[in-house]
BAVO-277802 format. One record per residue (C-alpha): chain; x, z, y. Coordinates in Angstrom, 1 decimal, padded with zeros to 4 digits. Layout:
<atoms>
<atom mol="A" u="X" w="Z" v="Y"/>
...
</atoms>
This chain:
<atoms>
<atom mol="A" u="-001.8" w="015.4" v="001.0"/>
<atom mol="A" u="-003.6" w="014.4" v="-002.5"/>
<atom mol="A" u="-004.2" w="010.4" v="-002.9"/>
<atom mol="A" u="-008.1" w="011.2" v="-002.6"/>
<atom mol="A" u="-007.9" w="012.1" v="000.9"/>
<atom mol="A" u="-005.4" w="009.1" v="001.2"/>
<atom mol="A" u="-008.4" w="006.7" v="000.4"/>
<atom mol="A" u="-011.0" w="008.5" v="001.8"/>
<atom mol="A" u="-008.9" w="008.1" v="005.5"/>
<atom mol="A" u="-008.4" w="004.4" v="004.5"/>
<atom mol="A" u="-011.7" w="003.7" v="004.0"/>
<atom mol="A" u="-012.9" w="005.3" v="007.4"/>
<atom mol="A" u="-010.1" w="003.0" v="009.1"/>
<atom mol="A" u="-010.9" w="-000.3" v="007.4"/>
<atom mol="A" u="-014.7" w="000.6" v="008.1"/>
<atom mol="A" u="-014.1" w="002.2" v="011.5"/>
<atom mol="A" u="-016.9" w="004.6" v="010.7"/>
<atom mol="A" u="-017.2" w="007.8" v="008.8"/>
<atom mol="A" u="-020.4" w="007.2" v="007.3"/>
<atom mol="A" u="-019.9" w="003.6" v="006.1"/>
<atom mol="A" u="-016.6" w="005.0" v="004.2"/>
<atom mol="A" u="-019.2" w="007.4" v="002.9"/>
<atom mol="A" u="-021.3" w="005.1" v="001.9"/>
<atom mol="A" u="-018.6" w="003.3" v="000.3"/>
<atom mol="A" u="-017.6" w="006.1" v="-001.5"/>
<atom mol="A" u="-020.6" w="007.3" v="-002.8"/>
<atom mol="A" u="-019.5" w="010.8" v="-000.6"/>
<atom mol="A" u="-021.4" w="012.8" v="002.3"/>
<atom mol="A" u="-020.5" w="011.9" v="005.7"/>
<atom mol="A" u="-019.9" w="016.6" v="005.9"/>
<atom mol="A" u="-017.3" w="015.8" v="002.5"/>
<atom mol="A" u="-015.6" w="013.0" v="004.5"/>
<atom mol="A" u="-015.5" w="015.0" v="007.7"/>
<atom mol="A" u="-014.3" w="017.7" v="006.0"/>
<atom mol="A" u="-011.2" w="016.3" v="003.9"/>
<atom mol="A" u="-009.9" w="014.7" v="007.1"/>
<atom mol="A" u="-009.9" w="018.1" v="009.1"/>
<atom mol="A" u="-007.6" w="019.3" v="006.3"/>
<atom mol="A" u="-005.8" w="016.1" v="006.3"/>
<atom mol="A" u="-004.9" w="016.4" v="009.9"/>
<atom mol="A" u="-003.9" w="020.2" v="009.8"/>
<atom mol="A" u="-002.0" w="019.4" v="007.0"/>
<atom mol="A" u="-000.1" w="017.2" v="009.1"/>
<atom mol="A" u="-000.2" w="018.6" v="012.2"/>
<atom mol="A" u="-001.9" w="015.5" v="013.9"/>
<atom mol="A" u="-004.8" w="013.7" v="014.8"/>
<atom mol="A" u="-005.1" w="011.2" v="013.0"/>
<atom mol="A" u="-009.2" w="009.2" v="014.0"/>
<atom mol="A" u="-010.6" w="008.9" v="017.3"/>
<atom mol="A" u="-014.2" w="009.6" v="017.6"/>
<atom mol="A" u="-015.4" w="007.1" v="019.8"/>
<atom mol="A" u="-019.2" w="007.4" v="019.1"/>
<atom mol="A" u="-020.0" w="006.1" v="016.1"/>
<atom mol="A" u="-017.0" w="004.8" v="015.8"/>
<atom mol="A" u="-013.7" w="005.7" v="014.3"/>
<atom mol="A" u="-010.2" w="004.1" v="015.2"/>
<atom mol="A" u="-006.4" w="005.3" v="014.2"/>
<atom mol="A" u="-004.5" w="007.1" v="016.4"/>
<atom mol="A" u="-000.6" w="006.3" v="016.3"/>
<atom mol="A" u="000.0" w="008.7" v="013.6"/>
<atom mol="A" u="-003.1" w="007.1" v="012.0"/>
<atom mol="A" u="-002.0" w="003.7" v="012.2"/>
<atom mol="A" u="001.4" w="004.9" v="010.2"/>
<atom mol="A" u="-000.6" w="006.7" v="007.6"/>
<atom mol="A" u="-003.0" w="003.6" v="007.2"/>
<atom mol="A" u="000.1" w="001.2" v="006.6"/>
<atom mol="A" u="001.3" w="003.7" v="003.7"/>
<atom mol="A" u="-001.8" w="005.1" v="002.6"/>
<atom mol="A" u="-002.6" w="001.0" v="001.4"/>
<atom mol="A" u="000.6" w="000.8" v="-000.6"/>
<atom mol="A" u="000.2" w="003.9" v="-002.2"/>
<atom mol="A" u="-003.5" w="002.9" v="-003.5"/>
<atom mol="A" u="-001.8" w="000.1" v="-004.6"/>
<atom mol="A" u="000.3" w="000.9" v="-006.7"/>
<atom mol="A" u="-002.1" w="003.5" v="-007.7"/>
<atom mol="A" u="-004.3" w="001.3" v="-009.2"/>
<atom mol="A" u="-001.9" w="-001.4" v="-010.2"/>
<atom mol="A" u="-000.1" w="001.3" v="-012.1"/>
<atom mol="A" u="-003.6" w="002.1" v="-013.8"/>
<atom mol="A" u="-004.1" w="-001.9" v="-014.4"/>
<atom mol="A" u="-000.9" w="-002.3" v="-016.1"/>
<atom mol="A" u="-001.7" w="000.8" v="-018.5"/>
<atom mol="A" u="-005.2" w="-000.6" v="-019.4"/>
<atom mol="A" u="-004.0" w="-004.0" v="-019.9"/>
<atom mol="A" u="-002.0" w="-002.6" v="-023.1"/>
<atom mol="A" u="-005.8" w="-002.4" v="-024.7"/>
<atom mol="A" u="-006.8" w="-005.5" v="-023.8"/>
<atom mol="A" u="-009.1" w="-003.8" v="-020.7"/>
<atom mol="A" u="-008.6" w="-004.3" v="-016.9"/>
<atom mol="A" u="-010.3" w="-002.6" v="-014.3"/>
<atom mol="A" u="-010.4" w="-002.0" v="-010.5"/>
<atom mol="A" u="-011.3" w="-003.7" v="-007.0"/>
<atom mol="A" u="-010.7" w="-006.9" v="-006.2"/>
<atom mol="A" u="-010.8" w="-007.8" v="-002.5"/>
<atom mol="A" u="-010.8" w="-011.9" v="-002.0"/>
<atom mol="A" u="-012.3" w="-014.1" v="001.0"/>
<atom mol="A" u="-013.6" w="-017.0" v="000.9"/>
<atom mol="A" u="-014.3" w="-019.5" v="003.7"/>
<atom mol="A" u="-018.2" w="-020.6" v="004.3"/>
<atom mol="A" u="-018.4" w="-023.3" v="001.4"/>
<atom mol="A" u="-016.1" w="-022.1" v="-001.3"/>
<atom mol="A" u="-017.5" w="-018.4" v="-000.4"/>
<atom mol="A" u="-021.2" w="-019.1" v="-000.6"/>
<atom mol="A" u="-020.9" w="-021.5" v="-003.5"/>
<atom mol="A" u="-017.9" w="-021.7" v="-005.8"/>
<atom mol="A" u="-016.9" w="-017.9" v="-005.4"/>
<atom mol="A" u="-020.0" w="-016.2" v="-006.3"/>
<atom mol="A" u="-020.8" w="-017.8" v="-009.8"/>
<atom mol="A" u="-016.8" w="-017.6" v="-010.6"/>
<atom mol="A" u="-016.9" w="-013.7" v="-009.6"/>
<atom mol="A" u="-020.3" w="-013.4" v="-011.8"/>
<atom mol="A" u="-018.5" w="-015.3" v="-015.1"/>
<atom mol="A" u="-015.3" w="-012.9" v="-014.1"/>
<atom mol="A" u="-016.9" w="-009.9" v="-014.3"/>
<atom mol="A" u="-018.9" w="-010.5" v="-017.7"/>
<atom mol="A" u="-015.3" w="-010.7" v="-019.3"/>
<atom mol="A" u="-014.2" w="-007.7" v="-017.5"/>
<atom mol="A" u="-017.0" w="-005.6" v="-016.8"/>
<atom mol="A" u="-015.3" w="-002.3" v="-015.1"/>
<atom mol="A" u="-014.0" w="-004.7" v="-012.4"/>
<atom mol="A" u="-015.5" w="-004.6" v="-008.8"/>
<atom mol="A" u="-015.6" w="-007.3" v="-006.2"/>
<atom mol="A" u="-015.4" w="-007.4" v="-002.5"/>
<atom mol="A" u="-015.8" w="-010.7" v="-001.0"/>
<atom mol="A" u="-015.9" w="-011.5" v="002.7"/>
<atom mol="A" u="-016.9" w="-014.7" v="004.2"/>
<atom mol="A" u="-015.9" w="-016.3" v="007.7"/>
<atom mol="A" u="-014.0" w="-019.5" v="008.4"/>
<atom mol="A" u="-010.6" w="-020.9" v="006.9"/>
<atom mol="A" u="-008.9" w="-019.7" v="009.8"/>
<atom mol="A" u="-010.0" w="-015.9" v="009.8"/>
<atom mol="A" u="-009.3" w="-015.9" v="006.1"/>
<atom mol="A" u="-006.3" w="-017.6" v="006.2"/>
<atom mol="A" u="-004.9" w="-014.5" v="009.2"/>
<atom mol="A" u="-006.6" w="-011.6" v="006.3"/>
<atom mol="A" u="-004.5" w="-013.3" v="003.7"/>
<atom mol="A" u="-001.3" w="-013.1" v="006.0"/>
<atom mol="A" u="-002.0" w="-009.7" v="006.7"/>
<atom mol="A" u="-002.4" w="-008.5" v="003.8"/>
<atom mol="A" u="-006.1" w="-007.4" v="004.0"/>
<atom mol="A" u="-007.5" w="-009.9" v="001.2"/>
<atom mol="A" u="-005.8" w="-010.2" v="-002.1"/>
<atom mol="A" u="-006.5" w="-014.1" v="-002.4"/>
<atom mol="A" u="-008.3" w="-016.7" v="000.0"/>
<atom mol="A" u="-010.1" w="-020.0" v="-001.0"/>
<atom mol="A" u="-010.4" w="-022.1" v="001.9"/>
<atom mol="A" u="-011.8" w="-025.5" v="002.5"/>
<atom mol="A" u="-008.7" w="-027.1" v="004.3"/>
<atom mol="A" u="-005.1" w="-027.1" v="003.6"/>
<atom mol="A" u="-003.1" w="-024.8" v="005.7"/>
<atom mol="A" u="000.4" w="-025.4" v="007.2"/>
<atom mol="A" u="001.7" w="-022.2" v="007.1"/>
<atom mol="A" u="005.3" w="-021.5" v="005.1"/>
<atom mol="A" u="004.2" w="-017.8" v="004.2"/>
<atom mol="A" u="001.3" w="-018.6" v="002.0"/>
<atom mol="A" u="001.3" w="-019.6" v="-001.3"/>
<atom mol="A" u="-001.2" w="-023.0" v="-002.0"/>
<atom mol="A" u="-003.3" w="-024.0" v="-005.0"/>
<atom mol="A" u="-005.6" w="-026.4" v="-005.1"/>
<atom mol="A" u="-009.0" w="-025.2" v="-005.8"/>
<atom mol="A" u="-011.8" w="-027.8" v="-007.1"/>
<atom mol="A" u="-012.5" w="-031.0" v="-004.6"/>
<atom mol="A" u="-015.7" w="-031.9" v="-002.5"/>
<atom mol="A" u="-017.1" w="-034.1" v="-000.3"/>
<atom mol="A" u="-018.3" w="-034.3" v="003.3"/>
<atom mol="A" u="-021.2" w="-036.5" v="004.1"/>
<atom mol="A" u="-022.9" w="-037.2" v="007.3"/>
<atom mol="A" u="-026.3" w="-035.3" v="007.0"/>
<atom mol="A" u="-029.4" w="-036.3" v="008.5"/>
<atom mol="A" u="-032.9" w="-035.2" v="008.8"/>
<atom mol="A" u="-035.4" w="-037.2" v="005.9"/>
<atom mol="A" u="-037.4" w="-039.1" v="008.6"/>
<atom mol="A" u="-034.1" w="-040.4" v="010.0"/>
<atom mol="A" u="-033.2" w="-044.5" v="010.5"/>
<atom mol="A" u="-030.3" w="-043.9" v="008.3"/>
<atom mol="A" u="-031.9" w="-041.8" v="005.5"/>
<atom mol="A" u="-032.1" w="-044.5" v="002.8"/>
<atom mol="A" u="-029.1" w="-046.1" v="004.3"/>
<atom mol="A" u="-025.9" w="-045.7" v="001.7"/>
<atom mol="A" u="-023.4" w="-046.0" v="004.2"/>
<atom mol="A" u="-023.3" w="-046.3" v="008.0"/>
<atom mol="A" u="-020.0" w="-047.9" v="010.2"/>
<atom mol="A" u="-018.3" w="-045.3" v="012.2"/>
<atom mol="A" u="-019.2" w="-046.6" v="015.4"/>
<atom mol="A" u="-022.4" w="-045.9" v="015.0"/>
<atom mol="A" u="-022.0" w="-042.5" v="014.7"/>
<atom mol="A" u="-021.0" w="-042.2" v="018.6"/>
<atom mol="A" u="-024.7" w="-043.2" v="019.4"/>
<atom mol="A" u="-026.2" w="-040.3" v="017.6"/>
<atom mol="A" u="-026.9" w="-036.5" v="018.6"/>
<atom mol="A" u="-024.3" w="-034.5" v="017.0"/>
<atom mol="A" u="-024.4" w="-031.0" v="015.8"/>
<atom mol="A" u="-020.6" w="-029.7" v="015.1"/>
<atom mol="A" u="-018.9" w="-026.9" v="013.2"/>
<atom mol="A" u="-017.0" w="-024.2" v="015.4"/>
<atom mol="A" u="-013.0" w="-024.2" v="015.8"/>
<atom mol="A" u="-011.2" w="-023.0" v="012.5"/>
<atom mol="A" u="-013.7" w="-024.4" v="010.3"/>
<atom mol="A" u="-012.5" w="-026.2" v="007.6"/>
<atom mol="A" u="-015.3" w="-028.8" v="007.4"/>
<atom mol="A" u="-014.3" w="-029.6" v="010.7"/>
<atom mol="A" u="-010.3" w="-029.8" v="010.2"/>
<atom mol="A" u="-010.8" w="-032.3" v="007.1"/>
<atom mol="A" u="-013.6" w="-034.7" v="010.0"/>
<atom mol="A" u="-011.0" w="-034.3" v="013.0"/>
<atom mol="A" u="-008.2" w="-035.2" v="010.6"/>
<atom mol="A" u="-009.7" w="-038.3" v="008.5"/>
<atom mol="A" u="-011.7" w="-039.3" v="011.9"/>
<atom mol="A" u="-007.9" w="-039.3" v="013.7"/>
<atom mol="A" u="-006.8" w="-041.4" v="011.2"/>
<atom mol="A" u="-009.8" w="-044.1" v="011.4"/>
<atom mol="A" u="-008.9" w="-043.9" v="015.3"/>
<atom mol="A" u="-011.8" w="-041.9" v="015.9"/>
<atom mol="A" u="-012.2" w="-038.6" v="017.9"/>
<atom mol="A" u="-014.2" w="-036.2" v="018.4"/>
<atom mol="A" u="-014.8" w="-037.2" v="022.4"/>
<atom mol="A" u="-016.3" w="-040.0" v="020.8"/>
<atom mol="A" u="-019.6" w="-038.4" v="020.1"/>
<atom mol="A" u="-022.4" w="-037.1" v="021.5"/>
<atom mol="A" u="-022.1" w="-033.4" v="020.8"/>
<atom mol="A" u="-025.5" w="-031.6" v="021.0"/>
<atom mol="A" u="-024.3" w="-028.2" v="019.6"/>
<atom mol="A" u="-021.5" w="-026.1" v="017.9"/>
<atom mol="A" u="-022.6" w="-023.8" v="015.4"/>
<atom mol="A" u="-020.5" w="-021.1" v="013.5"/>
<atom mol="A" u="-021.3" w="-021.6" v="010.2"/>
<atom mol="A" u="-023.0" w="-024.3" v="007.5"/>
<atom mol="A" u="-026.1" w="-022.5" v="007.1"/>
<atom mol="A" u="-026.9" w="-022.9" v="010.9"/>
<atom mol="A" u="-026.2" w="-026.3" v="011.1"/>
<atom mol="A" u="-028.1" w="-027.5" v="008.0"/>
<atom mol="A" u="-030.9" w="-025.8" v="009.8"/>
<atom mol="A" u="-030.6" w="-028.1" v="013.0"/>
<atom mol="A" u="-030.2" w="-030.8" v="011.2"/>
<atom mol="A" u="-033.7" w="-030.6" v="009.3"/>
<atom mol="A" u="-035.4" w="-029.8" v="012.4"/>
<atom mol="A" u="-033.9" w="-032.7" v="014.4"/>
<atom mol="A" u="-031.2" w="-031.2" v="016.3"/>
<atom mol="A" u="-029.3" w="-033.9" v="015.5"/>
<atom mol="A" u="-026.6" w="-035.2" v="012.2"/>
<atom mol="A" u="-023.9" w="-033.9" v="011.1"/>
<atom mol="A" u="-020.9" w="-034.0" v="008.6"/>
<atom mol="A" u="-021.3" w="-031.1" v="006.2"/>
<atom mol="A" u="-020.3" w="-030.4" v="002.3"/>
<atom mol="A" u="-022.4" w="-031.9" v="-000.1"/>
<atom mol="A" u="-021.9" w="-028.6" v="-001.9"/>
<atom mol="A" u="-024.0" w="-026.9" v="001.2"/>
<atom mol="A" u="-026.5" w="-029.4" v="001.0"/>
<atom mol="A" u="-027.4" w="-030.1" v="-002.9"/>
<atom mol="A" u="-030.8" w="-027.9" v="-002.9"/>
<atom mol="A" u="-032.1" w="-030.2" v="000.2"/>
<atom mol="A" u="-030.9" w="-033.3" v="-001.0"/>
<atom mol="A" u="-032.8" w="-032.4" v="-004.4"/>
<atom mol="A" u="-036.1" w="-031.2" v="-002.3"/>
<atom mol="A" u="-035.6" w="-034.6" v="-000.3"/>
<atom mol="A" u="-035.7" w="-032.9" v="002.9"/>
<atom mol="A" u="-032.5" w="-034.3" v="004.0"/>
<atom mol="A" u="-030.6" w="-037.3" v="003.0"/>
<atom mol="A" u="-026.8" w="-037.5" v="002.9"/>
<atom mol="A" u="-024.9" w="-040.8" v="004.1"/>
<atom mol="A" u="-021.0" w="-041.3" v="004.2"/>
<atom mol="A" u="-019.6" w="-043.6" v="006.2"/>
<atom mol="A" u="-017.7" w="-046.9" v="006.0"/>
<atom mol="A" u="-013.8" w="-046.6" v="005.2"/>
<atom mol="A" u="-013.7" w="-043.3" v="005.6"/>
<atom mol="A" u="-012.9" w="-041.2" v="002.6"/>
<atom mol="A" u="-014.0" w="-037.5" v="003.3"/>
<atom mol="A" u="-013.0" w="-036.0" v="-000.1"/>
<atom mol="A" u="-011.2" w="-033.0" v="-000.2"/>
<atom mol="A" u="-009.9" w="-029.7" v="-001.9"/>
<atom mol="A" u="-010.1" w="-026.2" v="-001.8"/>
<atom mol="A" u="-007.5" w="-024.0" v="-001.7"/>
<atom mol="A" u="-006.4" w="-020.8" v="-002.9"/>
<atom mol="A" u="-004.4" w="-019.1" v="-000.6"/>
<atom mol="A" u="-001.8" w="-016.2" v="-001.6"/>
<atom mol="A" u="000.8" w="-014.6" v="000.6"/>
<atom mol="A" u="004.2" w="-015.2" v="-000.6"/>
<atom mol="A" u="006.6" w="-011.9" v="-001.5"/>
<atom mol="A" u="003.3" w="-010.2" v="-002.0"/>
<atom mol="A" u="003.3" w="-007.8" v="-005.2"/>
<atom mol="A" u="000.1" w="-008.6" v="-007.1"/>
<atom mol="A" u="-002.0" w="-006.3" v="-009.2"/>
<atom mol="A" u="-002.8" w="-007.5" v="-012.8"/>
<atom mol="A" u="-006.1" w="-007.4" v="-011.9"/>
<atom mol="A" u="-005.4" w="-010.0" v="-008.7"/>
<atom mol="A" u="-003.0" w="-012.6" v="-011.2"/>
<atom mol="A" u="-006.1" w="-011.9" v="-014.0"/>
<atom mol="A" u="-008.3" w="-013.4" v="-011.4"/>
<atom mol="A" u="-006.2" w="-016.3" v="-010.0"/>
<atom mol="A" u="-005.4" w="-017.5" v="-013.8"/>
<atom mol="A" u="-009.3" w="-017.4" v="-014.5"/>
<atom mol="A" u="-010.7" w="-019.1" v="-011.3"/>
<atom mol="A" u="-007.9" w="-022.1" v="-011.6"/>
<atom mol="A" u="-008.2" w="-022.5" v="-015.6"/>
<atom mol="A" u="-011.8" w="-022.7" v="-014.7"/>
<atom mol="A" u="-011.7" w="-025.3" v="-012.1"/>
<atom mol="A" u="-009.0" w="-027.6" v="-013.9"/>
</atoms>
């Protein structure tokens, strides 16, 4: 077993497919084939499943997986530690990053991060605070910034920049040169609402509870899994909303949708950067968690 094949296996787990590892790896899918039929004589196993196109663990595999990660590890946090002596830092950083904080604080962060520190690649996924919160507790993501503050005792919590969530609506609508609407109104309007696990809708549900509003309360048209999709409906009548005024800057500017907050009801909020606690962390992971905070203070 050399640590090559080690990541090449890894990569056809995490992917579940042999030619997206090589893809990934800049390989050919008869390379990849052919390092895991040694791997598996080697050990006397089978190690993938072929279901198709796709490519899951057997038991052996799932051991190998859960070691084959820590070894890579260390690998390259051993190889971090030795270039940090000059000054350099290399490697692969994988982060998440729920739908606001992934589409618009991450990105330009990652872009300034890797002008300092060029031989550093980035893997960023994107889905909603709850899915990134479960990838940080498992281990699969390095460091999360979420858009709601999570109760959980195994996760490490800083607070990452602050935003604010407005009620959107389209340009044409009643309220769109209004500054501020009473929260009873809302209840009379078509309502377009974020999906479970989102954070934009934790931070409503918990400032509405504590206005003695709910969610019953309105008239809910749609749900809709991300920002993007609901900024959407919103310009083409669907109904209003409460989004980030992060996620809608470009069409406040362009004046095709107006933004409102509503009376005694403070929606600000923070991010979060998520770690999990007892975690060993690469320089290359604490390099980026110093940046991204010094930057946002």
């Amino acid at each position: 077993m050399d640590l090559h094949q080690i990541e090449i296996f890894c990569a056809i787990v995490e992917y579940r497919s042999f030619s997206r590892a090589a893809e990934t790896l800049f390989l050919t899918q008869p390379t990849v084939s052919g390092h895991m039929k040694n791997l598996e004589a080697e050990l006397g196993v089978k190690l993938l499943d072929r279901l198709g196109k796709r490519a899951l663990p057997t038991e052996a595999g799932d051991i190998l997986f859960r070691h084959g990660t820590r070894l890579l590890e260390e690998r390259d946090r051993a190889k971090q530690e030795i270039e940090k002596l000059s000054g350099r830092i290399s490697g692969k950083l994988i982060i998440g990053g729920s739908t606001i904080p992934g589409a618009y604080l991450l990105p330009p962060l990652i872009g300034s991060f890797k002008k300092k520190n060029p031989g550093v690649s980035v893997q960023l996924s994107i889905d909603d605070t709850a899915k990134i919160t479960d990838a940080v507790l498992a281990g699969s993501l390095c460091i999360g910034v979420v858009g709601a503050r999570v109760a959980e005792p195994q996760l490490e919590v800083h607070p990452f920049q602050t935003d604010e969530l407005v009620v959107a609506v389209p340009s044409r609508h009643p309220w769109a040169r209004k500054r501020t609407v009473a929260s009873g109104e809302l209840a009379g309007q078509p309502f377009i609402l974020r999906e479970q696990g989102s954070g934009t809708r934790k931070i409503m549900e918990d400032r509405f509870e504590k206005a003695g509003l709910s969610i019953a309360d309105l008239n809910i048209e749609a749900i809709m899994g991300s920002s993007d999709a609901v900024r959407q409906a919103v310009k083409a009548g669907l109904g209003i909303s409460i989004l980030s005024s992060r996620a809608l800057k470009d069409d406040l500017e362009a004046g095709r949708l107006s933004a409102v907050r509503v009376a005694g009801i403070k929606m600000e909020r923070h991010f979060y950067a998520i770690l999990l606690k007892g975690r060993s962390r690469s320089p290359l992971c604490k390099s980026f968690l110093d940046f991204i905070l010094k930057k946002t203070r």
